[in-house]
N, C-alpha and C positions, 0 to 999 in steps of 0.2 A: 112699503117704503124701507130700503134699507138703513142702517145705522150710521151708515159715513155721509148719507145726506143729510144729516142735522150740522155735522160738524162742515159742510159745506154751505147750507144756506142757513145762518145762524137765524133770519128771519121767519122762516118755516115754524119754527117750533115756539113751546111753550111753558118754561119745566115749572114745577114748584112743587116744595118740601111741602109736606105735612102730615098728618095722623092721621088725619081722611082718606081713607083708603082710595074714595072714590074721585080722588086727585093725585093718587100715587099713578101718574099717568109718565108713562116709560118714552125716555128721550126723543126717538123717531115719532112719536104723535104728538098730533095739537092738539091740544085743549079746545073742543067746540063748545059753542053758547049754551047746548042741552046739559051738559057738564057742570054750568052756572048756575043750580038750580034756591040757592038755599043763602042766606045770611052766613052759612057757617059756613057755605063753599068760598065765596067772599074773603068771609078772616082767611081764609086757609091759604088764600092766594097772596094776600099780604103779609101774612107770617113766613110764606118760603122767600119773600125778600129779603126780608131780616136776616135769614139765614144763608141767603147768598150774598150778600154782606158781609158775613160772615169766612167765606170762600179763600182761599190761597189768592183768586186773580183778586179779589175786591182788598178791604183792611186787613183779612186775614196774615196778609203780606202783601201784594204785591202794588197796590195804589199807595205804600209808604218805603218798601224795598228799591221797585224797579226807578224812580225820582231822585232817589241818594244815591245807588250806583252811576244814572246819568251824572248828576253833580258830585262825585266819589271823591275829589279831590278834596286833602285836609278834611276827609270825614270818614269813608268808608274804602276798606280794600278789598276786593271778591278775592281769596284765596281757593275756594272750590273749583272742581272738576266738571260742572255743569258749564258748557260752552254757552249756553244761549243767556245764562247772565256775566257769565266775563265781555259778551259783547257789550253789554252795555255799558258796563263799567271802559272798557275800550271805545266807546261811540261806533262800533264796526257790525250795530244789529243788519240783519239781513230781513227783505219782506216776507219769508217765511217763518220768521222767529214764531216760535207757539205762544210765548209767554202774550206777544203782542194778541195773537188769535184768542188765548183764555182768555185775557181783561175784555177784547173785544165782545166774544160771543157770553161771556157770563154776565157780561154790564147790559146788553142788550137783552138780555133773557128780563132781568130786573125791572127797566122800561117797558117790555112787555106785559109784565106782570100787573106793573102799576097801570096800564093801559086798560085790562082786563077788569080790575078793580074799579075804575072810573066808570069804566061800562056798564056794569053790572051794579053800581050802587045802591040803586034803588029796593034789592033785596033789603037792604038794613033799614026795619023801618022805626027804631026810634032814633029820631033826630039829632039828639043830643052825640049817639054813636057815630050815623051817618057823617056828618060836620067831623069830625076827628078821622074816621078811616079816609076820608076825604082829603083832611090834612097829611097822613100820613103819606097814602100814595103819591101825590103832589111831592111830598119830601123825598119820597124815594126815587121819584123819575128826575126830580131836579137836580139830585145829589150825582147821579149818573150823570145825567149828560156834563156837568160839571167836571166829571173827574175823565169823562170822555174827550171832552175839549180840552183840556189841558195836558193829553197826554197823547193823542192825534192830530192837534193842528196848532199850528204858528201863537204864541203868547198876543194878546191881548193888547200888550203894551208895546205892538210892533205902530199902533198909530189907526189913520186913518182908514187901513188897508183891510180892518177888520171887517170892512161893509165889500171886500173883494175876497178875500181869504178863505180859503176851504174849510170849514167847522166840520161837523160827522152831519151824517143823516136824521134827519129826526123825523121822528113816527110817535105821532100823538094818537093813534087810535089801534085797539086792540087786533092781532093777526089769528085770526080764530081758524081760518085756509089758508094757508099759502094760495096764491096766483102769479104762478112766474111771468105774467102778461103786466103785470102792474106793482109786484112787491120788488120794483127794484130801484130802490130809490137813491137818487145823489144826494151830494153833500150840501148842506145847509152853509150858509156864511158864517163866519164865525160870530158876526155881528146878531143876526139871527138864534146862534144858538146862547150866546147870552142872556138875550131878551127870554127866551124861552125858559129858562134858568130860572131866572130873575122871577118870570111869571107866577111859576109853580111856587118859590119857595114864599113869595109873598103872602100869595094865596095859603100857601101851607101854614105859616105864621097866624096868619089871620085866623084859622079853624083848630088849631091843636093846642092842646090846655098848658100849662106850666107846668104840670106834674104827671107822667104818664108811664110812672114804673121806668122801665128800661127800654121802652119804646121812644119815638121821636117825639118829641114837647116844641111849643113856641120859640125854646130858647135856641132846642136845635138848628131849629130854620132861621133864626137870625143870627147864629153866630157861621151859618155857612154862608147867610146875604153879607155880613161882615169879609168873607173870606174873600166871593165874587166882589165887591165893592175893591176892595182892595187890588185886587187884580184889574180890575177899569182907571183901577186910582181914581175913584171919586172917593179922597178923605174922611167929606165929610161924613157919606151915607156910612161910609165904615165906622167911624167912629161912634155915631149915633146906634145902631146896632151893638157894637161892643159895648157901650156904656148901658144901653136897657139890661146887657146881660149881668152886667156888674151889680148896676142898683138893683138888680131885683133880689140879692141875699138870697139868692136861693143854692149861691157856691160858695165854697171857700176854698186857698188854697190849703195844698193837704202839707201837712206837717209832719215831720222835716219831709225832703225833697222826695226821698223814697216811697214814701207813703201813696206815691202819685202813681204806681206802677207794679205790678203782680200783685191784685188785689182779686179779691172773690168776688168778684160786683163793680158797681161802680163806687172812685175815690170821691171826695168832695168837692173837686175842684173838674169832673167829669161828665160837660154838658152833652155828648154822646159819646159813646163808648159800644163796643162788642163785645161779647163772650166769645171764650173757644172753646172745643172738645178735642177728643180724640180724633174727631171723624176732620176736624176745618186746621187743627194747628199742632202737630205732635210729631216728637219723636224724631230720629233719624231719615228715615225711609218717606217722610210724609212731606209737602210742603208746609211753608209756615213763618212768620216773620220769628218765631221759637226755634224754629230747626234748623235756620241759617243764623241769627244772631248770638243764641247759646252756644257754649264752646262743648265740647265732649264730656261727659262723666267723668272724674266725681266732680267737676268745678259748675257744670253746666249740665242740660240733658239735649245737645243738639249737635249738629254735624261742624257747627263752628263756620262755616264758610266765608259770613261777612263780620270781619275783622275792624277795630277801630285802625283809622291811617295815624302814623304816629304827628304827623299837623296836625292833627287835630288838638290835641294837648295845649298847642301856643295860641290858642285862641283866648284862655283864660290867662283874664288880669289881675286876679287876687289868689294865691296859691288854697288861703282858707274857705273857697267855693266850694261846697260840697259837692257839684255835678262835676269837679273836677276829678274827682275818686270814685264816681259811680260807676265801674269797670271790676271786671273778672280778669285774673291773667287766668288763659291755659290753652287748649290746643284743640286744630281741627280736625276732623277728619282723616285729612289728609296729610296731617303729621306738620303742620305750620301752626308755631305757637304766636301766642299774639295777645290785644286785648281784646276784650267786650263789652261792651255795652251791656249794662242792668237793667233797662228797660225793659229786653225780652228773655230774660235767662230762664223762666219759670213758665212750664207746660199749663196749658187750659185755665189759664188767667184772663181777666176782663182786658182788653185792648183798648187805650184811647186813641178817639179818633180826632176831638174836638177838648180843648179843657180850659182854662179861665184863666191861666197862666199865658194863652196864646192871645187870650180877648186884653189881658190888662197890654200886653205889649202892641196889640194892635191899635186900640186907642189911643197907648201914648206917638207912638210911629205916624200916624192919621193927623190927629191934633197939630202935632209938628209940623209934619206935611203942609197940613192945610194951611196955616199959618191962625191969627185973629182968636178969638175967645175961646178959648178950649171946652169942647162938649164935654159934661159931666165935672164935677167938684174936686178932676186931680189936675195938674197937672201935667207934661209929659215926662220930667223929671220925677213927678210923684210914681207915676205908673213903671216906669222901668227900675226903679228902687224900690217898689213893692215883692216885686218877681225876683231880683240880687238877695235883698235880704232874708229870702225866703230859705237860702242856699248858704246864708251866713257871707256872700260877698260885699265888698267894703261897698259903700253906698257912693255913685255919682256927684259932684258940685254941681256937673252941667249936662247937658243931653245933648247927641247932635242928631244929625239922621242914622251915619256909621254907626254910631253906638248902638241904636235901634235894631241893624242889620245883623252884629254880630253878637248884641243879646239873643235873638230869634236861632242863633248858631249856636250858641252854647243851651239856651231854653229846651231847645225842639231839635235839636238833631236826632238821627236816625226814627224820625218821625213824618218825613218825606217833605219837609218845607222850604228847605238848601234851597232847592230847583226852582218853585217858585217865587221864592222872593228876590232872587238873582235874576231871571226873567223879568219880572215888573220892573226890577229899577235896571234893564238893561246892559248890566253886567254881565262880564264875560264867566264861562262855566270852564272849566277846567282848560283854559286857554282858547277856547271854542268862544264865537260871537253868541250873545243871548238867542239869538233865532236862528243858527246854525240847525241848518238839514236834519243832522242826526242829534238833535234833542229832544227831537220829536218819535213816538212810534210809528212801526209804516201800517198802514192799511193791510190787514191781513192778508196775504194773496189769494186763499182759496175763496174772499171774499169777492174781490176784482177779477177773477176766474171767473165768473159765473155771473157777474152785473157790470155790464160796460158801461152802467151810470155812474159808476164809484170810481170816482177819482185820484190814485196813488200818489201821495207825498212825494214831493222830491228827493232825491238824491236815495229811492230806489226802487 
């Protein structure tokens, strides 16, 4: 089998990282069930999803990059010479973009993974582990198809059309052969792949301990049911999630603001988070949410490419916010100075992906929402003056929803949330309607090449 057939039928294959030699198995081959022989083949195959997680298309960048260039207005300006992300930042991606085929076929590899792991459980036979790798996997195919849905098909909060709606494909069982007679599967409803969502991370909750090192924990899976919840706009279940994560003490926010970001591990306030290296986030030459957010040496060590937009500034209401200074001046690449963003100026740094600053704002936005007794002992007013004064911002008399929205703007920018939350509440994106064609990515074409079940996006 040659090598351009993997990158054509992303289903075909099977890749995963690890030190196991005897799963250092090379792109063009699948992984077959004789390959599954051992407990430690098992971990091994859940460990290389960690690590593609890890990945340029997954947190590494591009599930918190390619989001903020869609919604780039009063946040982010692509100044680089890479055409395939000035599309986005333009809304003018094409269905050959790679960017959209990386997320695509690396998210799929991940659900595969987790497929394989499901399969194969039974290798692990003390119980107490099985029930957690269990958990895990469950976290890992659900976190996927999550971030595949939301980045492939129509927002959630377009209504009842979610039960007509194109979602992606989904493949709950492991592809240990290809069979192009029957591995070519259409799109799931969006309503479907929710549930599907929903499924796993419940389940994953259910099985995975509170404390699990740097791996997926209980709190993971409910602050991403938090996240889903949100996005269906059920309030209340969000709320109720964000609050178990709060009462449990098992976080705090990190002190002062910075403290939350280029840290060697995880901060306090960092219910899942990444690591990088050399090999997933570096340098000039590399991808990386580091290579495009850092500015050039000596202020930075990156190409500089995505620049703060100068809106973005007027977003802040109290000049003495600290997140309102958390910026680098200096210069890209390509010779456009600008500011940047402190989030990501520092090489093979832990990345957040989820953090307790986004759970207190969620709870208070939710509660609000929902309207009647507020889940958990704050307030809505308490909760978004928790996360301001954290930053030294003068503290709220009153809350509204607004307020809500453009806390979550000044909190989590260039953290990929802009997109989303402007979607739920049906607001317009850079003068674009919320469900406008190209806020979505298209369906890979080398994908719909090759499977006339797979259904291409509109508008290309």
């Amino acid at each position: 089998m040659k090598r351009k057939y993997f990158y054509i039928i992303t289903f075909a294959t099977l890749v995963t990282t690890s030190c196991n030699k005897k799963l250092d198995v090379l792109p063009q081959n699948s992984i077959t069930p004789g390959q599954i022989q051992t407990a430690d083949d098992v971990r091994a195959v859940l460990f290389g999803d960690y690590k593609l997680y890890q990945n340029a298309s997954a947190y590494g960048e591009q599930f918190k990059l390619i989001p903020d260039l869609l919604a780039s207005q009063n946040q982010v300006d692509w100044v680089g010479t890479f055409t395939e992300y000035r599309q986005y930042q333009d809304k003018e991606q094409l269905r050959d973009n790679g960017i959209a085929t990386g997320i695509w076929e690396n998210t799929y590899i991940i659900i595969l993974d987790a497929n394989t792991v499901l399969d194969k459980i039974d290798l692990i036979e003390d119980e107490d582990e099985k029930n957690i790798v269990t958990g895990e996997a469950e976290f890992m195919r659900g976190v996927a198809y999550f971030e595949l849905v939301n980045l492939f098909s129509q927002p959630y909060s377009a209504g009842n059309v979610t039960a007509q709606n194109s979602g992606v494909p989904l493949i709950l069982a492991p592809v240990y052969v290809y069979d192009s007679t029957k591995d070519k599967p259409s799109r799931a409803t969006i309503e479907e792949v929710y549930q599907q969502v929903l499924s796993d991370l419940q389940d994953a909750a259910s099985k995975l301990p509170e404390s699990n090192g740097t791996r997926a924990t209980k709190y993971a899976a409910e602050a991403y049911l938090a996240r889903v919840f949100m996005n269906m706009q059920d309030y209340a279940k969000a709320a109720e999630m964000a609050n178990d994560i709060i009462e449990s003490g098992n976080y705090d926010l990190a002190s002062p603001y910075d403290k939350a970001f280029n840290v060697d591990g995880y901060s306090p306030e960092d219910i899942f988070a990444i690591g990088q290296t050399n090999q997933s986030n570096a340098g000039t030459s590399n991808n990386g949410l580091t290579t495009f957010y850092s500015p050039q040496a000596p202020e930075g060590v990156g190409r500089g490419d995505a620049q703060v937009d100068q809106g973005y500034f007027n977003i802040f209401d109290d000049p003495s916010d600290t997140r309102s200074n958390f910026f680098t001046y200096g210069i890209s690449i390509s010779g456009f100075d600008g500011y940047y963003t402190n989030k990501w100026i520092q090489a093979y740094k832990y990345i957040p992906v989820v953090r307790l600053a986004e759970m207190y704002l969620t709870r208070g936005e939710a509660n609000l929402r929902k309207g009647g007794t507020p889940i958990g002992d704050a307030s809505p007013l308490d909760d978004i003056n928790i996360v301001r004064e954290r930053s030294n911002a003068e503290p709220l008399e009153s809350v509204t929803g607004n307020d809500f929205v453009d806390e979550r703007f000044r909190e989590l920018a260039f953290e990929g949330d802009r997109l989303y939350t402007l979607k739920r509440l049906q607001k317009d994106v850079d003068g674009l309607p919320y469900n406008a064609e190209k806020l979505i990515l298209p369906i890979p074409q080398r994908e719909t090449d090759v499977n006339a079940n797979l259904e291409q996006n509109p508008g290309y």
